[in-house]
N, C-alpha and C positions, 0 to 999 in steps of 0.2 A: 504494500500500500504506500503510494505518495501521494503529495499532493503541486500543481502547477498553478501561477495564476494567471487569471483572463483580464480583459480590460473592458469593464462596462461601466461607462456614463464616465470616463474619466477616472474611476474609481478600481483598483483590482479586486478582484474576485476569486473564490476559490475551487481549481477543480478536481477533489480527490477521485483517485482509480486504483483500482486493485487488480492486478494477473495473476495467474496461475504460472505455475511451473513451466509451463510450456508455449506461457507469452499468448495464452489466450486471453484476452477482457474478461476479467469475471462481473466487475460492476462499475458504477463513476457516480459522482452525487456533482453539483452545483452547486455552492453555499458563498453566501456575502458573508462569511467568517470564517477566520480558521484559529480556530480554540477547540475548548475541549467536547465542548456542546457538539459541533460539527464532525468533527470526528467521533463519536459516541453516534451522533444519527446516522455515518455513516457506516459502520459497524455492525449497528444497529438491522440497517436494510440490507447489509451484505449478509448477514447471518440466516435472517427470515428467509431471504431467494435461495441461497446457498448451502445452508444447516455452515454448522463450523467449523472451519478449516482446524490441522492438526499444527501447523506453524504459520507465524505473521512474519513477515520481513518489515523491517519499520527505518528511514532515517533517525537522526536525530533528535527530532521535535519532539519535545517535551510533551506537547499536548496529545498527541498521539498514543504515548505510553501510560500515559496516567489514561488514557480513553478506555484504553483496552485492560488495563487493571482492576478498574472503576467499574467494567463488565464482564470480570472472571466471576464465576458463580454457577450455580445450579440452573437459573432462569433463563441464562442470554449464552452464554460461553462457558465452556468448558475450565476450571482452574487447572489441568495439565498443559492446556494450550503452550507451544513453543516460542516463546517472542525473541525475535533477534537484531540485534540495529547494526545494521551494515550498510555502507553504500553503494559497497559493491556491487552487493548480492541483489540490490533493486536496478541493475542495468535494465533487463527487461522494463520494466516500468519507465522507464526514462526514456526508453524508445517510444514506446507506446505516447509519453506524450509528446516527442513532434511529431507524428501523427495529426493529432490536433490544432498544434501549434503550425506548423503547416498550412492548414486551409482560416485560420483563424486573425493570423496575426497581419496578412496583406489587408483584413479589412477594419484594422486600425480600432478596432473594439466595437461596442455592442451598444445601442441606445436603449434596450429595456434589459432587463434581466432575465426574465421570461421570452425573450427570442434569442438571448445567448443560450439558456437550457434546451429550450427547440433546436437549436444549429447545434447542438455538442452534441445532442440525443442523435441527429442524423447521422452528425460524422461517426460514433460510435458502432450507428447502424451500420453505416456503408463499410468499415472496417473490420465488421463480427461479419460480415456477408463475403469479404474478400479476405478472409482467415480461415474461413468455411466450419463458422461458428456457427452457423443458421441457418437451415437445413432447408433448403425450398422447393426439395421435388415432392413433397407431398400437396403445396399448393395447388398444383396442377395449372402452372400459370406458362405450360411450355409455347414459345412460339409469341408472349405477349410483347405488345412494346414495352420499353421501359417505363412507363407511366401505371400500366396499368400491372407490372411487378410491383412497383414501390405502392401502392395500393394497396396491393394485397399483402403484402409484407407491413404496412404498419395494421393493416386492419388484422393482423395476427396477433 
């Protein structure tokens, strides 16, 4: 898990992501904060989607590890959970976000904040779609134009 940030309204923003092991997207949150709260929610929805990973790779952020300590227990996470803080070991991640940063940053930032999470939820789509996270021959959308994939694809 890291986090990168966006530029909306002038202001930065935050956008946490988590991979797996194998450099697939497991999840990404949007947050005008980054503390402990934000990290806790997103923890939080990555556990719900996901059940509970067996190890976290963490930077240095303080907030971060007090997130996921603050959430060892019976209820939300496991207290075996393996936390590690390395920088290394989040190369992955870090790729992952120019990805992002990439289609994000030539349009100089975001005027609401709610169309910066619309444009990051896409690009995340188009990137779990060309990682071949997202499975679409059961759609049955062979032969569609491109319009009428992404269609179906969000209406999944």
């Amino acid at each position: 898990m890291d986090e990168t940030y966006i530029r909306v309204r002038s202001e930065w923003k935050y956008l946490y992501q988590a991979v797996d092991k194998q450099g697939n997207t497991v999840d990404f949150l949007l947050s005008e904060h980054r503390d402990i709260e934000a990290a806790k929610r997103f923890f939080i929805q990555d556990i719900e989607k996901h059940g509970a990973p067996e190890k976290i790779t963490l930077d240095g952020y303080a907030a971060s590890h007090t997130a996921v300590d603050e959430l060892k227990g019976p209820a939300i996470s496991p207290k075996n959970v393996c936390v590690r803080t390395s920088k290394y070991l989040n190369n992955l991640i870090e790729q992952d976000h120019r990805r992002v940063k990439r289609r994000v940053y030539p349009m100089l930032g975001f005027k609401r904040f709610a169309n910066a999470a619309v444009t990051i939820s896409g690009i995340e789509l188009a990137q779990k779609i060309k990682k071949g996270q997202f499975d679409t021959t059961e759609m049955k959308l062979e032969g569609a134009r491109a319009e009428e994939l992404w269609q179906g694809i969000l209406a999944a």
